[in-house]
C-alpha positions in Angstrom: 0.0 0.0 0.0 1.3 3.5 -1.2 2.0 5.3 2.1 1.1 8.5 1.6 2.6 11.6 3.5 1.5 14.5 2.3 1.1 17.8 4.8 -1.6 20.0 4.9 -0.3 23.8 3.7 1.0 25.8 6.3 1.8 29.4 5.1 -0.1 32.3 3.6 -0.7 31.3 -0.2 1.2 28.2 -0.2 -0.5 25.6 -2.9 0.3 21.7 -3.0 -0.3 19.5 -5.7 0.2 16.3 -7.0 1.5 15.7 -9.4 2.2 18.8 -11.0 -0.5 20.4 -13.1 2.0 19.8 -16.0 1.5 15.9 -15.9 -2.1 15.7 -15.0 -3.0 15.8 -18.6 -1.2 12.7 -19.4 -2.4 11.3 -16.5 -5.8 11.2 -17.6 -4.8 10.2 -21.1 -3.2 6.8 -19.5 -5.8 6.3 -17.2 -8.4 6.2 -20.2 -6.3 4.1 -21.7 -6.0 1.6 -18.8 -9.6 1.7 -18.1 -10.7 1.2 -21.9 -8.4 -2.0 -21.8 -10.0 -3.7 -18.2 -10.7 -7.3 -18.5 -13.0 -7.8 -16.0 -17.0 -8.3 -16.1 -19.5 -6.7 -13.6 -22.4 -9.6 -13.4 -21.3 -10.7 -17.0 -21.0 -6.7 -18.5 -17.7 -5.8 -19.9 -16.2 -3.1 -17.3 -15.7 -0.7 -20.2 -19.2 -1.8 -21.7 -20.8 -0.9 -18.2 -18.0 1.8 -17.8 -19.4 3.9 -21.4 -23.2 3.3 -20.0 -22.7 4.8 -16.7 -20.8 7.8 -17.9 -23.9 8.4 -20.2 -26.9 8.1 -17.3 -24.5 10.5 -15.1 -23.6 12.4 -17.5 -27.6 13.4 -18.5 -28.5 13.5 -14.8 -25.8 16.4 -14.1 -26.6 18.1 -16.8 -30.2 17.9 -15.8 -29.5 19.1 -11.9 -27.2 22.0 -13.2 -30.0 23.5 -15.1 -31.8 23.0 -12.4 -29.3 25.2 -10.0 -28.7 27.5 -13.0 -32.7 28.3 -13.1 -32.6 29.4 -9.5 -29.7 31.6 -10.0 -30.7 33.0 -13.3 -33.7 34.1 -12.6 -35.4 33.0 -15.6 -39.1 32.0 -14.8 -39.9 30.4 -18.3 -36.9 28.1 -17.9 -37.5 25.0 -19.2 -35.5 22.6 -16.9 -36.5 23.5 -12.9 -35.1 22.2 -9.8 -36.2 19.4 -8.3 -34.3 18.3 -4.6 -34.8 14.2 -5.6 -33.3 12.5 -8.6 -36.0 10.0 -8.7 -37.6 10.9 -11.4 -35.2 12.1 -13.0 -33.3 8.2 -13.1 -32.2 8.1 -17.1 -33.3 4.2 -16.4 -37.0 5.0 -15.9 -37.5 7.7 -19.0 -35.9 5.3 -21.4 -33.3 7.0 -24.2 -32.4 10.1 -23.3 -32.8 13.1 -25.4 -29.3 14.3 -27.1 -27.4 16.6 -24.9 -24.8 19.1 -25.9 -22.1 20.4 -23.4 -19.7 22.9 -24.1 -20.4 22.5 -27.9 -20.4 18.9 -27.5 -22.7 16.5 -28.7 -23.2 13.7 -26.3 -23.4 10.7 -28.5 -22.0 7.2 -27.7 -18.6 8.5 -29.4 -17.9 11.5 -27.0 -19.2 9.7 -24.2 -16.6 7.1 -24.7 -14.1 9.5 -25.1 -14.2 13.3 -23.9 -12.4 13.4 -21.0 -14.6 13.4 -17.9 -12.8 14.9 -14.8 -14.3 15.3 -11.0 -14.3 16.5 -7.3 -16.4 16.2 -5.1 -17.0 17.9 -1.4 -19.9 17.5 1.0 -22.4 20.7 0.2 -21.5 22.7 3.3 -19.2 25.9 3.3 -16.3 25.5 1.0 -13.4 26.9 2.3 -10.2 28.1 0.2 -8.5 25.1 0.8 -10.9 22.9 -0.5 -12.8 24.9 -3.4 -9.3 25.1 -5.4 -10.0 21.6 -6.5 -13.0 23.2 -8.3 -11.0 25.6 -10.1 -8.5 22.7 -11.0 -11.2 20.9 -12.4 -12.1 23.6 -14.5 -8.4 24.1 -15.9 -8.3 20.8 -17.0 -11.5 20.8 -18.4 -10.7 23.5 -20.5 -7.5 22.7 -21.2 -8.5 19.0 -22.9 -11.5 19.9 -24.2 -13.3 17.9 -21.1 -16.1 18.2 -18.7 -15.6 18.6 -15.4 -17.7 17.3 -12.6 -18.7 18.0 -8.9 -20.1 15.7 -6.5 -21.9 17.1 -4.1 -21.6 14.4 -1.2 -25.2 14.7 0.0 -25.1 11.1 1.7 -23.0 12.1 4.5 -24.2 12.9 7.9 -24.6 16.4 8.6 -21.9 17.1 11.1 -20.7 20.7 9.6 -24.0 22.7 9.6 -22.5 25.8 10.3 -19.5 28.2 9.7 -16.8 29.4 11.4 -16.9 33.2 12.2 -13.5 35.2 13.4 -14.1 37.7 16.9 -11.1 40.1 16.7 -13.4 42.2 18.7 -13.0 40.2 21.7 -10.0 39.9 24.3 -8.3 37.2 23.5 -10.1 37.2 19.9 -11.9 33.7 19.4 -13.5 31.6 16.6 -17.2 31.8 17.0 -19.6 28.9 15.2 -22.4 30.1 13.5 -25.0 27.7 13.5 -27.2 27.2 10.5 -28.7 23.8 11.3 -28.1 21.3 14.6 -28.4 18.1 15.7 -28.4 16.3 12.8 -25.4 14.5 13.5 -27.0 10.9 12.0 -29.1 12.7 9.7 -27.7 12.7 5.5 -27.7 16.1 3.9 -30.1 15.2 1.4 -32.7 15.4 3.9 -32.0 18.4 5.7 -35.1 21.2 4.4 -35.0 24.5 5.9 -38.7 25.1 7.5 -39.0 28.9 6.9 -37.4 31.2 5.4 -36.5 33.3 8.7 -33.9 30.7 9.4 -31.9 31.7 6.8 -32.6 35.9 7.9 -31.5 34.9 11.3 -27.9 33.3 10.4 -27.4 36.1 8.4 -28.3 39.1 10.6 -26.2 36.9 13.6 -23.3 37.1 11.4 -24.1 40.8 10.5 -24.3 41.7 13.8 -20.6 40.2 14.3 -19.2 42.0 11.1 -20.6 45.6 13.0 -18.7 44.7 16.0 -15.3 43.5 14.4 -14.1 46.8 14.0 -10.5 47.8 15.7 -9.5 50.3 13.8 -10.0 52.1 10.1 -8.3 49.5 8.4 -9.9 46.7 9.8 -13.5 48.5 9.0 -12.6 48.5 5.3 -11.1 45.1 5.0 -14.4 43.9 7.2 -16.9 45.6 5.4 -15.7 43.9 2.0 -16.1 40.0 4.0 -19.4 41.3 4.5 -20.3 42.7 1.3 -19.0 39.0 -0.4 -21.0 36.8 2.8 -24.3 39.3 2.2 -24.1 38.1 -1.9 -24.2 35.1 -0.7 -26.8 34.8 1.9 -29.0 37.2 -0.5 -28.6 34.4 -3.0 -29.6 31.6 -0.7 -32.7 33.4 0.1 -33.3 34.2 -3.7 -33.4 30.8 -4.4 -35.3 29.8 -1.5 -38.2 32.3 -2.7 -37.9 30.2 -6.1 -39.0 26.9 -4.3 -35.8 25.7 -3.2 -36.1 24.6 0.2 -33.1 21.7 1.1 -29.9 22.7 2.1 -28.0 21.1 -0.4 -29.7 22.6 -3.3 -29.8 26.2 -1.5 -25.6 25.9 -0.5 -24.9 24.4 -3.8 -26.5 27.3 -5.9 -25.1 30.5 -4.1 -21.7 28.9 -4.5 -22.2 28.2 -8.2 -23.3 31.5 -8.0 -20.4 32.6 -6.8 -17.9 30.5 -9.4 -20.2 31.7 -12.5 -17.8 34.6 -11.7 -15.1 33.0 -11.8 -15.8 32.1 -15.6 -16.4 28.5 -14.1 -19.1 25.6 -15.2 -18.6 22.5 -14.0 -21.4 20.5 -13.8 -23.3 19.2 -10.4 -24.4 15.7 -9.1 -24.9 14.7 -6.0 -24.6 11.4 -4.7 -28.3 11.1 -3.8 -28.9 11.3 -7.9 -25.8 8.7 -9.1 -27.4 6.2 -6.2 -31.1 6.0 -8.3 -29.6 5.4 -11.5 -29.4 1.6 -12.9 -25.5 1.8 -13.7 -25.4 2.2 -9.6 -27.4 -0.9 -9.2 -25.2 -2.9 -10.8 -22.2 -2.1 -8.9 -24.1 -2.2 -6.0 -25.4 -5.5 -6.8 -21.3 -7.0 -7.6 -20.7 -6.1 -4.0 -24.0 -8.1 -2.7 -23.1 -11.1 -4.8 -19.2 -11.5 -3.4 -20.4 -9.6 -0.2 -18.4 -11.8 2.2 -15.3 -11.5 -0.2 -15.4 -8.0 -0.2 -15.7 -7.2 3.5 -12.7 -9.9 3.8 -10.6 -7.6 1.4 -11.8 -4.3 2.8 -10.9 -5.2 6.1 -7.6 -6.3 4.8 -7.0 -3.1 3.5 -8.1 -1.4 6.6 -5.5 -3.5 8.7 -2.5 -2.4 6.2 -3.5 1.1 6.3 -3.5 1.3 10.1 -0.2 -0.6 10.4 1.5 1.6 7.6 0.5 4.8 10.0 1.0 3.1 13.0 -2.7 3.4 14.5 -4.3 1.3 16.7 -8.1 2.2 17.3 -10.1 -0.3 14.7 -12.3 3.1 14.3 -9.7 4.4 12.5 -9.6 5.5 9.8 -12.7 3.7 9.4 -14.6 0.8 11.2 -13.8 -2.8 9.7 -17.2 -4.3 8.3 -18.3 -6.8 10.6 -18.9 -10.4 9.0 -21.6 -12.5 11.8 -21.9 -15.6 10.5 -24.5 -15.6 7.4 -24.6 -11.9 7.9 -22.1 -9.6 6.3 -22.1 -5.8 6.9 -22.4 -4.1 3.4 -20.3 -1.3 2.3 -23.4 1.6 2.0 -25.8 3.4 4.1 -29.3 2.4 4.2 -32.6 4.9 5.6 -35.9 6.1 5.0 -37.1 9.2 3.8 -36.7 11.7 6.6 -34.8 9.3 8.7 -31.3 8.9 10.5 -28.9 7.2 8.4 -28.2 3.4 9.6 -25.8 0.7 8.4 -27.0 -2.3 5.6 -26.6 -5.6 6.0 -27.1 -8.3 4.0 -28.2 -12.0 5.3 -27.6 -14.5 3.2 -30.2 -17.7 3.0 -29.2 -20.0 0.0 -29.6 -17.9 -3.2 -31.4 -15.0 -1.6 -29.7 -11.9 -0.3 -31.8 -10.0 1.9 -30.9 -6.6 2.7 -31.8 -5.3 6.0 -31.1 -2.3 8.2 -30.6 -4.7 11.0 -34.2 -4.6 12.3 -36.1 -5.5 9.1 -35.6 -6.7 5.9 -36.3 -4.2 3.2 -35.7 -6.4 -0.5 -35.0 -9.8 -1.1 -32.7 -9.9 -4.3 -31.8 -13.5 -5.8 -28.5 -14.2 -6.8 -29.0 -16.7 -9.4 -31.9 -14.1 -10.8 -32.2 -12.3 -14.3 -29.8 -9.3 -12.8 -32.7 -6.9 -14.5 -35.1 -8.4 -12.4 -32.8 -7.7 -8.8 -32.5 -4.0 -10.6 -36.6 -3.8 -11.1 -36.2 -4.4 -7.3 -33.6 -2.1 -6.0 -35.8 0.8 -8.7 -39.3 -0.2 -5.9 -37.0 -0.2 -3.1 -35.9 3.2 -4.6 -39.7 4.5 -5.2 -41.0 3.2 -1.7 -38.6 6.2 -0.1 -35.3 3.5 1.1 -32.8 4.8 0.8 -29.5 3.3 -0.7 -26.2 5.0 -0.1 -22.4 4.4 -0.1 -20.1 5.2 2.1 -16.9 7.1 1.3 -15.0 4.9 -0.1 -17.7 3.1 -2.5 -18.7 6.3 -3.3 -15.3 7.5 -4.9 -14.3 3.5 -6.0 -17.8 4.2 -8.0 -17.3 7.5 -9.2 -13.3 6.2 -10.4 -14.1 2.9 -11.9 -16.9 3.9 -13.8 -17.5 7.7 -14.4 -14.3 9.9 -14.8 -11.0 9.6 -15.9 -9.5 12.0 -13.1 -10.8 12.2 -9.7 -9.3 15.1 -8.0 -9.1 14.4 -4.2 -8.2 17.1 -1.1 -5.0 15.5 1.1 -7.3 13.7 3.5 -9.3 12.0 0.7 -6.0 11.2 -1.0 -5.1 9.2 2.0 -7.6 7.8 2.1 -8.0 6.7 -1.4 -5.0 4.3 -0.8 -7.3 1.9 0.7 -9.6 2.3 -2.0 -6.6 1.5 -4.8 -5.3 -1.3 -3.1 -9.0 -3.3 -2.5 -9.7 -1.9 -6.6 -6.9 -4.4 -7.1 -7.7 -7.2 -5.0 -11.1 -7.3 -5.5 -11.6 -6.6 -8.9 -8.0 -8.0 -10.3 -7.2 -4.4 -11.6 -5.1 -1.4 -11.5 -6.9 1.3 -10.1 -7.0 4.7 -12.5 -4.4 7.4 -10.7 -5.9 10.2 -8.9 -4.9 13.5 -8.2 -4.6 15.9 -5.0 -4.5 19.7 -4.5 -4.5 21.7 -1.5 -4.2 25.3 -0.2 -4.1 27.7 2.6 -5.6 31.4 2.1 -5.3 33.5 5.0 -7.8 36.2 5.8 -6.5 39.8 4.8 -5.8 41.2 7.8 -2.0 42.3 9.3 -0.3 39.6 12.0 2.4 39.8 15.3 5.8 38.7 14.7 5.7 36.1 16.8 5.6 32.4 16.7 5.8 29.5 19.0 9.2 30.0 19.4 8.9 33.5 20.2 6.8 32.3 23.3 9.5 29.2 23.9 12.5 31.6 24.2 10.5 33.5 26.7 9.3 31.1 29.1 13.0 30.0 28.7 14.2 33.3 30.1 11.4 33.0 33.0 12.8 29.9 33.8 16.5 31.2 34.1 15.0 33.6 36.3 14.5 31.3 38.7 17.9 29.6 38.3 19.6 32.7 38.2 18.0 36.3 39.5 21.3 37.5 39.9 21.2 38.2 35.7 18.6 40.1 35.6 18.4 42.2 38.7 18.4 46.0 37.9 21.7 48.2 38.7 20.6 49.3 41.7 19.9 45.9 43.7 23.1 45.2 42.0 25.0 47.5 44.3 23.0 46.4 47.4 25.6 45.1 49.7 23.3 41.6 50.9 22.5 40.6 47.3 26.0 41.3 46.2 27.4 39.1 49.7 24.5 36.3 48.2 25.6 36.1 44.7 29.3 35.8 45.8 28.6 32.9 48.3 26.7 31.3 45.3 29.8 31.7 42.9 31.8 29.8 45.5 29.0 27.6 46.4 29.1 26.5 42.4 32.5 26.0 42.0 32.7 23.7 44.8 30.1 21.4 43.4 33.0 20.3 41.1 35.0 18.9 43.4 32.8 18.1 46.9 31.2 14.4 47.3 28.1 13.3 47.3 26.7 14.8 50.4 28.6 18.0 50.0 27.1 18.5 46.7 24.0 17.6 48.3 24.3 20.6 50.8 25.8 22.9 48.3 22.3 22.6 45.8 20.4 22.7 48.7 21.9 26.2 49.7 22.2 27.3 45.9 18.5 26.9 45.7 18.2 29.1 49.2 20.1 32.1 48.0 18.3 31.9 44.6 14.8 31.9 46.6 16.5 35.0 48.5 17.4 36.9 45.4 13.8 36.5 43.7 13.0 39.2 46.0 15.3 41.6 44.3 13.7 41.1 40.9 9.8 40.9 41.3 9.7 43.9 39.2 11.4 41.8 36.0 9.7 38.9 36.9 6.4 40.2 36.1 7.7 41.8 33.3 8.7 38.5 31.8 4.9 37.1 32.3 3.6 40.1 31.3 5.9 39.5 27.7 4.9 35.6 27.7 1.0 36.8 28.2 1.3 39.5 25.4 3.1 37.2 23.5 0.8 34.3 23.7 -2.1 37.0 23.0 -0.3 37.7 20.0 -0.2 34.5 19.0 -3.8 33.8 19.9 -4.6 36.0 17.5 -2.5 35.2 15.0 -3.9 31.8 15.2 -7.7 32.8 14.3 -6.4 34.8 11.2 -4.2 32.1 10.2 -7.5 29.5 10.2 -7.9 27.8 7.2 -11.4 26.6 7.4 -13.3 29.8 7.0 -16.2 30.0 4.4 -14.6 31.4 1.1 -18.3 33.7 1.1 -16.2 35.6 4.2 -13.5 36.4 1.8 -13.0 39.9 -0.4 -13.9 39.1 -3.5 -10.6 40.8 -4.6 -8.9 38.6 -2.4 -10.2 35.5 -3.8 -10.3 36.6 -7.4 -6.2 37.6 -6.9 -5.5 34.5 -5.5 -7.3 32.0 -7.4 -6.8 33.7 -11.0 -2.7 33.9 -10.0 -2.9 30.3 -9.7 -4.2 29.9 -12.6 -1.6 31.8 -14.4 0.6 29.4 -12.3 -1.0 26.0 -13.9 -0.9 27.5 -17.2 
C-alpha cells in the first residue's frame, strides 16, 4: 500500500499539488487508456461496456440538476429545466433513451461519451473553504485545457456534522473563533434530507453574522477590509434566500446554488451531481449489486486493507480510519448506508439464505434480491425499493471506488481524501483484479487579509526559557541598583563559590551545596519581582499575540467571508501558475 505523506499547507498562499499540473493531462490520457483495456465483467458486462453506459446516465442526470441550479440563480421564470431536490424521477433508467445533450459544444453521443475526457471532485455541500474549493478551479483548468467536462459531486449522503460556519471575533480579548450555526443536531441525519422550514432561518444566520461584522471593527483599516467579507457573505446569503423564494427549500440545493453563483464569476461551469442522484440510476445498481453477490469476499478484502492502512501509520483504534465491516456468520455488513425518507442514516446488511440476499437495516428486511436471478429483475427491485422512499447510499469509499471505476478519468481528491484513497486503490486491485486509475490531489491555505504579530511559537518558547532562568539565576537580571546592594552582592558571591565547589565536593557536599544554591536563589527572587512580572507580562502578550495570530491564520473559514478581490487575486494567479 502507497504510504502516503503529504502535509496539509501551512503558510499564507502556499498551494500543494500532486503531481504537477503539467503531468495531469497525461495522466488522464493513460488512465483512459488503462480503463478502456479492463478485462474484467460486472455480473457478465464488460467493465468498459458498463463503464461507457454509466458515464452516459450520469452524465444526463448532471446536466439535468445544473440547469436546475442554474434556473434558481438565473432568474429565468420560463426556464424549461427546474429544480427538483430528488433524482427519482429524474433516473435516465425510468424515461428510457435520453434526449441528445450538448455540453460545451459537445454532442453527447456514444462517441464523445466514450471518449471526452470526464474529470471530478467532489465535497460534502456545506461551506467550502479556500483550501478545499481550489479543487474546483482545477477541475475547470483541466477541463478547459482537454476539451473535457468537469464534474462536482456534491456528497449529499453524509451525515450532517458541519452545519455551520466558522466566524472570526477580533473584537473580543483574547479574539476567538465563534460557530455560526445554520442547522443542529443532525449528526445521523444525511444532507439530502435536511429542508429548511422557513425562510426566517436563513434571515436569522445572516443578521447573527451581520451583527458580528458591526462589531469587528479595531481600527479604520480593519472596517474596510471587514466591510468587503461582508459585502461578499451578504451576496451570498441574499442568494440563498433568492433561491429559497424560487422553491428551493433543502440545504444542499440552496448551498450548492449560491456557491455556483459565486464560481459563475469566476468564468467556471462545472457540472453538479450529487450522490443522492448517481445512487437512483441503474449503472449504480449494478455495482451495487457485484458487491452483494461476493459480499463476504469484499468485507474480507476491505478489512484487509483497513488492517495495512493502520499498520502503515501506525494506528491502533479499529475506528480508525474507518470501522472494519463486521462479518456474523451468514450476515455480512455491506459497504453503504441504508434509511428512509426523513430518517437517521443506519448501516446495511445483508443476510444470506441459500440464493437469496436480503438486505436489512438490521431490524427489518427491506428487498430480497436472488443471486441466481435475471440481474434486470434484482435492478426492477432495487428501482421499488428506490420508489418506496429507502434509501440506498455508499459510504466514502464506495462512493469514490464508484465514481473512479466507472465515471471519470480524473478524480481530484483534497489530502485527506488522497489518504484515504489508498485503501480504495489497493482493494480496486484485490477485488476486482485491476489497477486502479491514478488520482490527483491539490491543496491550499488562504489567510484572511488582515495584518499579524511577529511572533511564533518559538517567540513564546524563548521567553518562558528566560522565566525559567530567572528562577535559576536572579542575579542576571536584577536591575543596577539591587546590584550594588551590599546583601544581594554578599549572596551572589557565596553562590559563585558555592558553584564551584560542586566540582569537586562528594556526594553529600554537593548535596548541601544545591540545597543552599536553591536558598540564596529563593533570597534573590525578592530583588527582581519587578522583571519577573515583566517577563509574564511579555509571555501573556506574547501568547495573546499568538492567539490571534492563530484565528487569522485559520484555514477553514467560508470562502463567502473572503473579499472578493482577495479571492479573485488568488485563485486567477494560480491559474496563471498551472498555465
Amino acid at each position: 500500500m502507497k504510504n502516503i505523506t503529504y502535509a496539509v499547507p501551512k503558510t499564507n498562499k502556499e498551494v500543494f499539488v500532486d503531481p504537477t499540473v503539467q503531468r495531469i493531462p497525461e495522466m488522464i490520457l493513460a488512465n483512459k487508456h488503462k480503463m478502456n483495456r479492463y478485462a474484467c465483467e460486472i455480473n457478465g458486462i464488460p467493465l468498459p461496456v458498463l463503464r461507457e453506459r454509466i458515464r452516459g446516465e450520469l452524465l444526463h442526470l448532471a446536466v439535468r440538476y445544473t440547469k436546475g441550479i442554474q434556473s434558481l440563480i438565473q432568474k429565468d421564470p420560463h426556464a424549461s429545466d427546474r429544480y427538483v431536490r430528488s433524482g427519482c424521477q429524474e433516473a435516465v433508467s425510468q424515461r428510457g433513451v435520453p434526449e441528445p445533450l450538448s455540453i460545451k459544444g459537445h454532442k453527447l453521443d456514444s462517441e464523445t461519451i466514450r471518449n471526452i475526457p470526464i474529470i471530478q471532485t467532489g465535497h460534502e455541500p456545506i461551506f467550502y473553504y479556500p483550501g478545499v474549493w481550489i479543487k474546483n478551479h482545477l477541475t475547470q483548468y483541466l477541463t478547459t485545457k482537454m476539451g473535457g467536462i468537469g464534474v462536482n459531486m456534491i456528497v449529499d449522503n453524509d451525515a450532517c456534522k458541519m452545519g455551520f460556519m466558522h466566524m472570526p471575533v477580533l473584537s473580543e480579548i483574547p479574539a476567538n473563533i465563534r460557530k455560526m450555526v445554520l442547522v443542529e443536531g443532525m449528526d445521523d441525519i444525511a444532507y439530502e434530507e435536511v429542508v429548511l422550514d422557513n425562510v426566517e432561518r436563513i434571515r436569522r444566520f445572516r443578521e447573527e453574522i451581520i451583527t458580528l461584522f458591526e462589531k469587528n471593527v479595531l481600527d479604520e483599516k480593519i472596517k474596510t477590509t471587514m466591510e468587503a467579507m461582508r459585502t461578499t457573505f451578504e451576496d451570498f446569503m441574499n442568494c440563498v434566500e433568492r433561491c429559497y423564494q424560487a422553491g428551493c427549500t433543502d440545504m444542499v440545493g440552496l448551498l450548492s446554488a449560491a456557491r455556483c453563483s459565486i464560481e459563475a464569476d469566476f468564468g467556471m461551469d462545472n457540472l453538479e451531481i450529487p450522490v443522492s442522484w448517481m445512487s437512483n440510476t441503474d449503472g449504480f445498481y449494478q455495482f451495487l449489486l457485484h458487491l452483494i453477490y461476493d459480499a463476504e469476499r469484499f468485507a474480507h478484502v476491505y478489512n484487509e486493507k483497513l488492517a495495512e492502512y493502520r499498520a502503515i501509520h501506525k494506528i491502533r483504534s479499529k475506528a480508525n480510519p474507518l470501522p472494519d465491516l463486521k462479518v456474523m456468520g451468514d450476515v455480512v455488513e455491506l459497504p453503504f448506508w441504508i434509511w428512509k425518507a426523513g430518517g437517521r442514516r443506519g448501516k446495511c446488511y445483508l443476510l444470506k439464505e441459500g440464493d437469496s440476499r436480503k438486505l436489512t437495516d438490521g431490524s427489518e428486511v427491506v428487498a430480497t434480491l436472488e443471486k441466481t436471478q435475471d440481474i434486470q429483475a434484482n435492478i426492477l427491485k432495487l428501482r421499488i425499493l428506490r420508489d418506496a422512499q429507502v434509501k440506498l447510499r455508499p459510504r466514502a469509499i464506495t462512493a469514490t471506488m464508484f465514481s473512479r471505476l466507472f465515471f471519470s478519468d480524473l478524480f481530484i481528491h483534497g489530502i485527506g481524501g488522497a489518504k484515504y484513497d489508498t485503501i480504495t486503490d489497493e482493494i480496486v486491485r484485490e477485488f476486482f483484479g485491476i489497477a486502479p486509475p491514478s488520482f490527483a490531489t491539490i491543496s491550499a491555505n488562504l489567510f484572511l487579509p488582515f495584518d499579524t504579530f511577529d511572533v511564533d511559537a518559538s517567540t513564546v518558547q524563548v521567553l518562558r526559557q528566560e522565566l525559567a532562568d530567572m528562577s535559576y539565576n536572579p542575579e542576571r537580571y536584577a536591575s543596577g541598583e539591587r546590584r550594588n546592594d551590599e546583601e544581594f552582592i554578599r549572596r551572589v558571591e557565596e553562590k559563585r563559590k558555592l558553584t564551584e565547589m560542586m566540582t569537586i565536593g562528594n556526594r553529600e557536599e554537593k548535596r548541601r551545596y544545591f540545597n543552599r544554591i536553591r536558598e540564596l536563589n529563593r533570597l534573590n527572587l525578592f530583588h527582581i519581582g519587578t522583571e519577573l512580572q515583566e517577563k509574564k507580562n511579555d509571555i501573556e502578550k506574547a501568547n495573546s499575540k499568538l492567539a490571534y495570530n492563530e484565528i487569522i491564520q485559520f484555514r477553514e473559514y467560508p470562502l463567502y467571508l473572503y473579499p472578493m478581490n482577495v479571492l479573485k487575486e488568488f485563485f486567477f494567479a494560480r491559474l496563471l501558475m498551472m498555465k
